[in-house]
C-alpha positions as CSV (number, residue, x, y, z in Angstrom):
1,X,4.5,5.6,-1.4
2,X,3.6,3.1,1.8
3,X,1.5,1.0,-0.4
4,X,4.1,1.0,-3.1
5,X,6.8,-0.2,-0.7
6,X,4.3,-3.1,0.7
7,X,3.4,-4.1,-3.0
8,X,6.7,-4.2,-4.2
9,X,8.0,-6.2,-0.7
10,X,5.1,-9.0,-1.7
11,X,6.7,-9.1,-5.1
12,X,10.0,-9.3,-3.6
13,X,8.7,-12.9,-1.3
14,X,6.8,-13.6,-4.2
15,X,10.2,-13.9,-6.3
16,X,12.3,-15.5,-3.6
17,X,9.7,-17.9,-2.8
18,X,9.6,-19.0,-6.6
19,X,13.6,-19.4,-6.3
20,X,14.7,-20.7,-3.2
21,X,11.4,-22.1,-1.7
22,X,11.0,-23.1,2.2
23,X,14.0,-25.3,2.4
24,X,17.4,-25.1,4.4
25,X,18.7,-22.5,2.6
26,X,15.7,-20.2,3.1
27,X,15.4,-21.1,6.2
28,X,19.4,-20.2,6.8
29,X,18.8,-16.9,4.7
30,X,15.8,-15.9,6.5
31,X,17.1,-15.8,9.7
32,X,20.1,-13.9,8.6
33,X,17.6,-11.5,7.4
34,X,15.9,-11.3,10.1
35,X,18.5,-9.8,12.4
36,X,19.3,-6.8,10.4
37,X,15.1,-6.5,9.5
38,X,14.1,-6.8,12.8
39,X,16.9,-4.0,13.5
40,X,15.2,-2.3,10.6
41,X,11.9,-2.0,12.3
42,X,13.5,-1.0,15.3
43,X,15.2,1.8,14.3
44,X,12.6,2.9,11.1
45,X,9.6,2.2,12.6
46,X,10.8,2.1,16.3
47,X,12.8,2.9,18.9
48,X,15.0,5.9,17.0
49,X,12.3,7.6,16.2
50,X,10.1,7.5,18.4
51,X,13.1,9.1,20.9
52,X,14.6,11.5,18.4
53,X,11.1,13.1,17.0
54,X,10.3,14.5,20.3
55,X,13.7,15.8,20.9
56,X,13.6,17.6,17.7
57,X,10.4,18.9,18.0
58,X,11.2,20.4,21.3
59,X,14.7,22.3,19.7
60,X,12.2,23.5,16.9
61,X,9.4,25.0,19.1
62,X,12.1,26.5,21.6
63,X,15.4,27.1,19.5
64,X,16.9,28.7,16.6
65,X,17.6,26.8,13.7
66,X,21.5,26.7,14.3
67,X,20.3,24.8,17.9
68,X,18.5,22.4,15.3
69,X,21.9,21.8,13.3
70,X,24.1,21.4,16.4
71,X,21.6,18.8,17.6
72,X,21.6,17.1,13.7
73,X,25.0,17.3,13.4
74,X,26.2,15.7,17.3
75,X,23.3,13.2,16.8
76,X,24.6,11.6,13.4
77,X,28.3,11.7,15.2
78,X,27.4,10.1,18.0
79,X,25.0,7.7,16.4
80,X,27.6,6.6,13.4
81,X,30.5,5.8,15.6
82,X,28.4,3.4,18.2
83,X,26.9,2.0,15.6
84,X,30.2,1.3,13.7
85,X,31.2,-0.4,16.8
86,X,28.8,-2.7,17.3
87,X,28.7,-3.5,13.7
88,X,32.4,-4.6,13.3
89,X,31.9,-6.5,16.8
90,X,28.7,-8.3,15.5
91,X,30.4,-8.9,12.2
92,X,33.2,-11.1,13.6
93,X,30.9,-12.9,15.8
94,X,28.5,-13.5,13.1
95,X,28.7,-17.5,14.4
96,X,27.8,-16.5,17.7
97,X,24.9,-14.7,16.8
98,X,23.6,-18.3,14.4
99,X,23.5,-19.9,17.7
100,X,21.9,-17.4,19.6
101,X,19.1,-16.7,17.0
102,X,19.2,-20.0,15.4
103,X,20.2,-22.8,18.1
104,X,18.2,-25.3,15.9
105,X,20.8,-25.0,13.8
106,X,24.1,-25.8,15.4
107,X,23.8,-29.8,14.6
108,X,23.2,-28.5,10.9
109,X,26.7,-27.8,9.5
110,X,25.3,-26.9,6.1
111,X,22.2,-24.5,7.9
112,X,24.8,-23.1,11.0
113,X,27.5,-22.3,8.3
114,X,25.6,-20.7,5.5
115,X,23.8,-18.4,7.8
116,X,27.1,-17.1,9.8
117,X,28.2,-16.2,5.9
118,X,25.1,-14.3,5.2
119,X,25.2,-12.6,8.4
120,X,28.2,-11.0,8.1
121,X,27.5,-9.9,4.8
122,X,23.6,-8.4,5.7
123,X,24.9,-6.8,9.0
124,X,26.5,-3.7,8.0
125,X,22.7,-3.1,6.8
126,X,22.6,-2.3,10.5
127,X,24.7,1.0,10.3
128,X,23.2,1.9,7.1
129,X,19.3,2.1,7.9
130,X,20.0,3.0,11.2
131,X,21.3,6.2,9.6
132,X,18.6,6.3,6.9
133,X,16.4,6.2,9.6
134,X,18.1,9.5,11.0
135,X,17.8,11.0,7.6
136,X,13.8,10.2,7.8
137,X,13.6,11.1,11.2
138,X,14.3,15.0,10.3
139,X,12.4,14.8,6.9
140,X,9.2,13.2,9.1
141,X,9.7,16.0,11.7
142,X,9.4,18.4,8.8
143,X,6.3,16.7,7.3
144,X,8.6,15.5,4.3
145,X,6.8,12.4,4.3
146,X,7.2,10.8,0.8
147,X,11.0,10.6,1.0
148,X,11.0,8.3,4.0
149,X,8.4,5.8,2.7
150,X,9.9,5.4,-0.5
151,X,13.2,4.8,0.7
152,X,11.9,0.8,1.4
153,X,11.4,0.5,-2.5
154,X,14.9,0.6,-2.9
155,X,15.4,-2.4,-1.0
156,X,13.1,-4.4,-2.4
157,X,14.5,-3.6,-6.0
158,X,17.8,-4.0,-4.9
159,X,16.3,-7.8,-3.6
160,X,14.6,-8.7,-6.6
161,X,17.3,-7.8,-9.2
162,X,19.8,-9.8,-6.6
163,X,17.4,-12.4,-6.6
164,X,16.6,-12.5,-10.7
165,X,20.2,-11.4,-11.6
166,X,23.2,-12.3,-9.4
167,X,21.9,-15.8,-7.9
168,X,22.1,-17.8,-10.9
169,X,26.0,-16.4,-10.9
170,X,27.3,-17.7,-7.9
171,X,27.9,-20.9,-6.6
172,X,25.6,-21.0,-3.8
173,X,22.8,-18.5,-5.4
174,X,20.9,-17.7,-1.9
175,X,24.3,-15.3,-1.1
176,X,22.5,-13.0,-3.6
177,X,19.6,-12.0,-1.3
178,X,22.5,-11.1,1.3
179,X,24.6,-9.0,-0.9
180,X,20.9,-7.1,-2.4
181,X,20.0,-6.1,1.4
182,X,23.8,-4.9,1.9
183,X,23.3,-3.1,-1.4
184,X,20.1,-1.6,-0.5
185,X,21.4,-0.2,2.8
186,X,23.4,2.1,0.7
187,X,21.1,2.8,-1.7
188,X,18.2,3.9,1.0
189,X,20.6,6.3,3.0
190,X,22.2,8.2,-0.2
191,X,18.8,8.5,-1.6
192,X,17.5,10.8,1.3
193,X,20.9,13.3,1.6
194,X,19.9,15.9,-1.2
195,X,16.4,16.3,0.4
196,X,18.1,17.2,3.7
197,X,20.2,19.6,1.7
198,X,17.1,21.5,0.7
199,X,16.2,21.5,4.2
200,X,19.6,23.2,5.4
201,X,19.7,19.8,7.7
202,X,22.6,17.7,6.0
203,X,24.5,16.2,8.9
204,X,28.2,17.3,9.7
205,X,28.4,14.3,12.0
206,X,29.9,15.3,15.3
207,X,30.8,12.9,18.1
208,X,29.7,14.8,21.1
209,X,28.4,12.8,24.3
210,X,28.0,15.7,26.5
211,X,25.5,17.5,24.0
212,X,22.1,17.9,26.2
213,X,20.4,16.9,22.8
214,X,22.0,13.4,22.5
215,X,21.8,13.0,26.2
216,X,18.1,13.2,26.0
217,X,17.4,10.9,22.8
218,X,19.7,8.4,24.2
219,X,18.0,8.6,27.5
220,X,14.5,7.9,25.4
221,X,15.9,5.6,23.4
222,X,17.5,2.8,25.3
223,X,14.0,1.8,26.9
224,X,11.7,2.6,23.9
225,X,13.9,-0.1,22.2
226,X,12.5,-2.4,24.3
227,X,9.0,-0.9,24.9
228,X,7.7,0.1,21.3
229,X,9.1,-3.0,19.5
230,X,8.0,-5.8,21.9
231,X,6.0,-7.5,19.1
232,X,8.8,-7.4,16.8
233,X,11.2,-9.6,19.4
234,X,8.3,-11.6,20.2
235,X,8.7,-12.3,16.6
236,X,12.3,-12.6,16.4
237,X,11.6,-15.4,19.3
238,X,9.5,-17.0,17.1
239,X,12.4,-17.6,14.7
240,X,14.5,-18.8,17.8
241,X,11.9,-21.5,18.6
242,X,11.1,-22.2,14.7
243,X,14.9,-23.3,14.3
244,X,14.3,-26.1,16.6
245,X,11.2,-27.9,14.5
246,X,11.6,-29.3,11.6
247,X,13.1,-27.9,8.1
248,X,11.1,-25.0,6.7
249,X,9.4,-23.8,9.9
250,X,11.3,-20.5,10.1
251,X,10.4,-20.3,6.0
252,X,6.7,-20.7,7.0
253,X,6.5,-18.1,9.8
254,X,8.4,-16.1,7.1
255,X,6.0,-15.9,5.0
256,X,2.9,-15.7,6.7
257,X,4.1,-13.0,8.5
258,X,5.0,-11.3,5.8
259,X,1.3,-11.1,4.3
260,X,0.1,-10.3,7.7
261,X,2.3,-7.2,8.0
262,X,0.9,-5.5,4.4
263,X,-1.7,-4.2,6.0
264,X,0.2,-3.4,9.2
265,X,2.6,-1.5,7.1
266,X,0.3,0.0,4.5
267,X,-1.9,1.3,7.4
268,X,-0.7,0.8,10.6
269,X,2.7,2.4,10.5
270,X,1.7,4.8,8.2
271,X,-1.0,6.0,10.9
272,X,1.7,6.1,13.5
273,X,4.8,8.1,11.5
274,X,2.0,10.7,10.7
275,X,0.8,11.6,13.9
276,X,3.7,11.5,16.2
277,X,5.2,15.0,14.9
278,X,1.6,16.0,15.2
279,X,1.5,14.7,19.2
280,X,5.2,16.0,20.0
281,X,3.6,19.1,18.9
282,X,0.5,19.1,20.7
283,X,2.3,18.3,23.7
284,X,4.6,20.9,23.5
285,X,2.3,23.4,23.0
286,X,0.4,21.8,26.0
287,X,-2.8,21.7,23.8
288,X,-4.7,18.2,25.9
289,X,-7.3,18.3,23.7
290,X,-6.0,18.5,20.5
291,X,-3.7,15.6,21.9
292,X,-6.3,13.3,22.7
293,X,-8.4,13.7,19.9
294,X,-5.5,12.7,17.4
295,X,-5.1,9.6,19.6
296,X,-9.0,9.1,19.0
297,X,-8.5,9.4,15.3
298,X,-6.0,7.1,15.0
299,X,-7.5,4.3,17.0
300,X,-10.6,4.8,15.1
301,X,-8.8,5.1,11.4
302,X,-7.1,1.8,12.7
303,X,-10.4,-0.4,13.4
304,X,-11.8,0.7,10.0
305,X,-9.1,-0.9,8.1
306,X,-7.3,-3.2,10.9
307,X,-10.9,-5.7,11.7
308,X,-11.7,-6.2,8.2
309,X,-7.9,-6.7,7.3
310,X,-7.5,-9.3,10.0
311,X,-11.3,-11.3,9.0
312,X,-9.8,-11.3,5.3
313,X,-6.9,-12.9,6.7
314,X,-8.3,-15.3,8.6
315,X,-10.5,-16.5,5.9
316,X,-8.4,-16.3,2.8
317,X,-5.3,-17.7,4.7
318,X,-4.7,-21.1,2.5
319,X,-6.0,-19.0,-0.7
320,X,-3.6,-15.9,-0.4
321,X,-0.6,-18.3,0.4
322,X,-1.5,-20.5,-2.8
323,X,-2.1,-17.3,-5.0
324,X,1.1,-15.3,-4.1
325,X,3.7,-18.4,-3.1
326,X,2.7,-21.2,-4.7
327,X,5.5,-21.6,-7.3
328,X,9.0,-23.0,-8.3
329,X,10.1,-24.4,-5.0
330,X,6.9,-23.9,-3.0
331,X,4.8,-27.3,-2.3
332,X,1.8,-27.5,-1.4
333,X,2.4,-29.1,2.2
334,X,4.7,-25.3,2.5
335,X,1.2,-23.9,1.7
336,X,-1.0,-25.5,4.1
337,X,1.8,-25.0,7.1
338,X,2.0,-21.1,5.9
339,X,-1.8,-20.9,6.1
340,X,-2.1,-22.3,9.4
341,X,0.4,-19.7,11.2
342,X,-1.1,-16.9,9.2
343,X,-4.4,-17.3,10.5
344,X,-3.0,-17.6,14.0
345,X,-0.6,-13.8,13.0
346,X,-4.8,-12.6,11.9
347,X,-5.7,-13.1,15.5
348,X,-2.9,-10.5,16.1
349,X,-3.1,-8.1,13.5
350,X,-5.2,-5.4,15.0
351,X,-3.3,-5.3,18.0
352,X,-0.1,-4.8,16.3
353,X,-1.4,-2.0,14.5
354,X,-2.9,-0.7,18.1
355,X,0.0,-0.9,18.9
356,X,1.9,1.2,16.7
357,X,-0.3,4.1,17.3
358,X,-0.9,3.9,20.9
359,X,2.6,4.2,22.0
360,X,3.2,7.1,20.2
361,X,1.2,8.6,23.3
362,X,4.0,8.0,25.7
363,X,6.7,8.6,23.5
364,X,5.3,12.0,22.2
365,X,5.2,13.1,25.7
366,X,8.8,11.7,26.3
367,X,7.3,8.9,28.6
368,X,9.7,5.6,27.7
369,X,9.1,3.7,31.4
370,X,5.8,3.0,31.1
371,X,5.7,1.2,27.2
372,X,8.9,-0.8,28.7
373,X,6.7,-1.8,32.1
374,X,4.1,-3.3,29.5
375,X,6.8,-4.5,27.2
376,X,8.2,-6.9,29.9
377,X,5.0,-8.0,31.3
378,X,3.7,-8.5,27.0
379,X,7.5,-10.2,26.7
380,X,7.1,-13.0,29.5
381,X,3.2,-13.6,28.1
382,X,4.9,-14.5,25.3
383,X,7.3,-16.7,26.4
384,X,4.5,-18.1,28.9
385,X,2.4,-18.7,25.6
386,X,5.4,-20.1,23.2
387,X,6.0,-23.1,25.8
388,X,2.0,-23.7,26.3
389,X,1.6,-24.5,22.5
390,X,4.8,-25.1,20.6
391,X,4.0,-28.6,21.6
392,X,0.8,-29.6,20.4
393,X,0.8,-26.7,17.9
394,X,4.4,-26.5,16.4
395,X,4.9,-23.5,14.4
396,X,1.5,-22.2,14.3
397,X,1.5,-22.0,18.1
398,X,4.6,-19.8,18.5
399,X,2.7,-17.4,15.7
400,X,-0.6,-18.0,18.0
401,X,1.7,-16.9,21.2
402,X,2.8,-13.7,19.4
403,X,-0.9,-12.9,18.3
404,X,-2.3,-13.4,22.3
405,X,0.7,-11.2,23.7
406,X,0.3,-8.6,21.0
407,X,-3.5,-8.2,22.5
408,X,-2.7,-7.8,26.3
409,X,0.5,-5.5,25.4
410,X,-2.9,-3.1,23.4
411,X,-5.0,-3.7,26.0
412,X,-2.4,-2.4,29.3
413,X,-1.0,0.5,26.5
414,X,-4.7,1.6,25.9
415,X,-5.6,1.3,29.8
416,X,-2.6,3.6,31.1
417,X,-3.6,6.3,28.4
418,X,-6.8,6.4,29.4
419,X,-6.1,6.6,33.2
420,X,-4.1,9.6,32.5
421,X,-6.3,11.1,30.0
422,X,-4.1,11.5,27.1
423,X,-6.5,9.4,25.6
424,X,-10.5,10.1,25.9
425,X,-13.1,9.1,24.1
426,X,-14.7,11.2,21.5
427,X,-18.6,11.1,21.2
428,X,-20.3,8.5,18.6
429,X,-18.1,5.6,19.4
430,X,-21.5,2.9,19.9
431,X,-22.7,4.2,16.9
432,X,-19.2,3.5,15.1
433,X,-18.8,0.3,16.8
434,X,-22.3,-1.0,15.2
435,X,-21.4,0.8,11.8
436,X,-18.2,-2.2,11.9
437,X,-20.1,-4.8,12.8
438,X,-22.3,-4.8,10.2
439,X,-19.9,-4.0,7.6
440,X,-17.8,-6.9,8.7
441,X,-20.7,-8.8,9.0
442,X,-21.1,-8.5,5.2
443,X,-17.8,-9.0,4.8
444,X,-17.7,-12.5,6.0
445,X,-20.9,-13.4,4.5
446,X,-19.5,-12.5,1.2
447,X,-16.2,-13.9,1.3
448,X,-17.7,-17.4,3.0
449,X,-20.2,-17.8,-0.2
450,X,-17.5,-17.1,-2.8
451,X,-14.4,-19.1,-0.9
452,X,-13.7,-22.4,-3.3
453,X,-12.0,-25.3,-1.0
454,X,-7.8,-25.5,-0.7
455,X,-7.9,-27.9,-3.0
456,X,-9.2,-25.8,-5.9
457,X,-6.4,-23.4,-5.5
458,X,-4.0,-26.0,-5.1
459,X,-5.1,-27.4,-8.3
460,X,-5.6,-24.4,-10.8
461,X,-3.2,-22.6,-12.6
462,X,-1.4,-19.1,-11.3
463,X,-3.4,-17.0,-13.9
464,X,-6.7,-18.9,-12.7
465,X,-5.7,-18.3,-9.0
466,X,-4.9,-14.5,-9.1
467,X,-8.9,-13.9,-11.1
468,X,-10.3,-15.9,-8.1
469,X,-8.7,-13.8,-5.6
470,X,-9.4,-10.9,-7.3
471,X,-13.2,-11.8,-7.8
472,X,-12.9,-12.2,-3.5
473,X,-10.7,-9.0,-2.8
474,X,-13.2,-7.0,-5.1
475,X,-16.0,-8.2,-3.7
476,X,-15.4,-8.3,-0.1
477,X,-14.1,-4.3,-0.3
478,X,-16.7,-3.3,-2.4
479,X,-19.3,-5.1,0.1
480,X,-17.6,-3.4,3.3
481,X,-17.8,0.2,2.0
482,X,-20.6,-0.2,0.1
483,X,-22.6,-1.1,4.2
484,X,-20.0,1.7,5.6
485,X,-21.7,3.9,3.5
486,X,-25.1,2.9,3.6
487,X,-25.0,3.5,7.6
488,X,-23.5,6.7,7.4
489,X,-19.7,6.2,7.4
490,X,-18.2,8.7,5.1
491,X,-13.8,8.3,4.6
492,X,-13.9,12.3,4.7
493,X,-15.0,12.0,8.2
494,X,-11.4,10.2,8.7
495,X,-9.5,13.3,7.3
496,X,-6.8,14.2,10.1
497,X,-6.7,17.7,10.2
């Protein structure tokens, strides 16, 4: 379902970048997106869960099932009516929020304007997957897994059709995209209600403060808003900064980072929503071992897919953008400044996905301060990093920044679990470690003697582009398994039991 979601969200850029391009309108649309998106992340990949999983886990192992409803039923309350709040509040300052997120574009009447428009139209999204991301919280905690991570198909149906459909109906056709992600907001949360039902778990929202419950996952949640999502803002800042260069720099980190996050979704996330019921279990039943061991897994499941992910990356950078983008409105000078901060997100990627399982370690145990401690210190790296190379690398050193953060917020993460031993390593790491190396070794080799020059791809048809890639992709994967398995890496071995 994961994959399906990722391969329908590259059709989805795929289709807008045929329609509207890397121009001021994208740009303006992108960054109204990527308010409500980032919030997405945060909530359905982030923060909310990460605070409400543990919470539930603990009213399952030590409570009857009516404790479970009270707790469902005061958290959606509670939840709805702040989020109500702020969404009305953000709605009628939708121009304040263009100049906070966007300050490139406030001498831009046409750019400042159109995004306030689209913002207040994409922000209610905010309530909605905030809500959906309830729903898939419970169904997660229940090991109802395919209902959450199909719900993102809707959206990028609902985008598509908006895209195909409704744009060449209005006057200013980029207003579709906004009213498909308000669309798809619905859409996601009423898709997941009859699946609580069957559960016995379908919210009567309550608005109860006082409940320990919602005292508890607020507590967790305010800092693991911060903490778990750091590389998400560090993104978000990147869209700040990009507003300030020129026209169709927000449009490139768009889409580079986009194609960097397929595999980070596909594998990273998916990695971490499985095994954090699995660790707020373990540490509830205060099995260490069994704890640590699933933290082993993961990291381990993550290298075999994240380092070969990122070297394809790296390599195919100008190719992949040319293949997948280069259509309609797409030039090739948007190509060649999309390949340059997508190698620089590569540099990132296994980090980021690092990251999404290691903190699952601290928030499984109910720890928050500690991923918020390394969230400020990754935060001002960041920062430190964006003002070091926006200069004499413009867009692709604000992606750069993001990537070089990304590693030391892994690196202190990794470090603290270690010193406290909720993280320990298992026995046959240096064998595993040399198992990688030469399977990406063979990777590379491959890729390098089949890799035709930009040009080529610039040149040929989209037909004649996808068979090259294809050739490439095929190769490469059947080159890396084909070594895994010749020095004794078998994928059973990776089971998670």
């Amino acid at each position: 379902m994961t994959l399906l979601s990722r391969v329908l969200g590259l059709v989805r850029d795929m289709v807008i970048a045929r329609y509207f391009g890397a121009g001021a309108s994208a740009d303006a649309f992108f960054v109204a997106f990527k308010i409500p998106n980032f919030l997405r992340r945060l909530f359905a990949e982030g923060a909310f869960s990460q605070a409400f999983i543990p919470v539930l886990s603990s009213y399952r192992e030590r409570g009857s099932v009516d404790d479970v409803r009270r707790l469902v039923n005061a958290v959606s309350g509670t939840l709805g009516l702040v989020l109500l709040g702020v969404t009305l509040v953000a709605m009628l300052g939708a121009p304040v929020l263009t100049g906070l997120f966007a300050p490139g574009f406030i001498g831009d009447d046409t750019r400042f304007t159109l995004t306030s428009e689209m913002l207040r139209i994409t922000f209610p999204y905010l309530l909605l997957i905030s809500l959906t991301a309830f729903a898939g919280s419970i169904l997660n905690s229940y090991d109802r897994f395919a209902v959450p991570a199909f719900t993102p198909v809707l959206l990028n149906l609902a985008m598509i059709c908006a895209a195909v459909f409704l744009s060449p109906l209005l006057d200013t056709p980029i207003l579709a995209l906004a009213w498909g992600v308000f669309i798809a907001g619905a859409l996601q949360l009423f898709f997941q209600l009859p699946f609580l039902m069957r559960l016995g778990l379908l919210p009567r929202p309550r608005v109860d403060y006082r409940h320990e419950g919602v005292r508890r996952v607020m507590t967790l949640m305010v800092p693991a808003l911060f903490g778990v999502s750091v590389s998400q803002l560090n993104l978000l800042l990147d869209t700040v900064l990009a507003s300030l260069l020129e026209t169709g720099s927000v449009s490139w980190l768009y889409y580079s980072d986009r194609l960097s996050e397929l595999p980070l979704g596909v594998f990273g996330i998916a990695i971490a929503t499985v095994i954090l019921p699995h660790l707020s279990r373990k540490h509830a039943a205060e099995s260490v071992d069994e704890f640590a061991g699933t933290l082993d897994w993961a990291v381990r499941a993550v290298l075999l897919i994240g380092l070969p992910a990122a070297l394809a990356l790296a390599l195919l950078a100008g190719p992949l953008i040319a293949t997948l983008f280069h259509y309609g409105e797409v030039s090739d000078h948007d190509v060649v400044m999309s390949a340059g901060s997508l190698r620089a997100y590569s540099a990132g990627l296994l980090a980021f996905m690092l990251i999404k399982v290691l903190a699952p370690g601290y928030f499984a145990r109910q720890d928050t301060r500690t991923p918020v401690r390394i969230g400020i210190i990754a935060m001002v790296a960041n920062m430190v990093f964006n003002l070091l190379l926006i200069v004499p690398l413009a867009h692709v050193g604000l992606a750069l920044a993001t990537s070089l953060s990304a590693w030391l917020n892994t690196f202190l993460l990794w470090r603290g679990l270690a010193k406290e031993g909720a993280w320990r390593a298992k026995p046959g790491w240096g064998r595993f470690l040399l198992q990688l190396l030469a399977a990406n070794a063979a990777l590379i080799a491959v890729v390098v003697y089949l890799q035709r020059p930009l040009g080529h791809w610039l040149a040929v048809g989209g037909l004649q582009r996808v068979a090259d890639m294809t050739v490439l992709v095929v190769a490469g994967v059947v080159v890396y398994f084909l070594v895994l398995a010749v020095t004794g890496v078998r994928i059973r071995h990776f089971r998670h039991r």
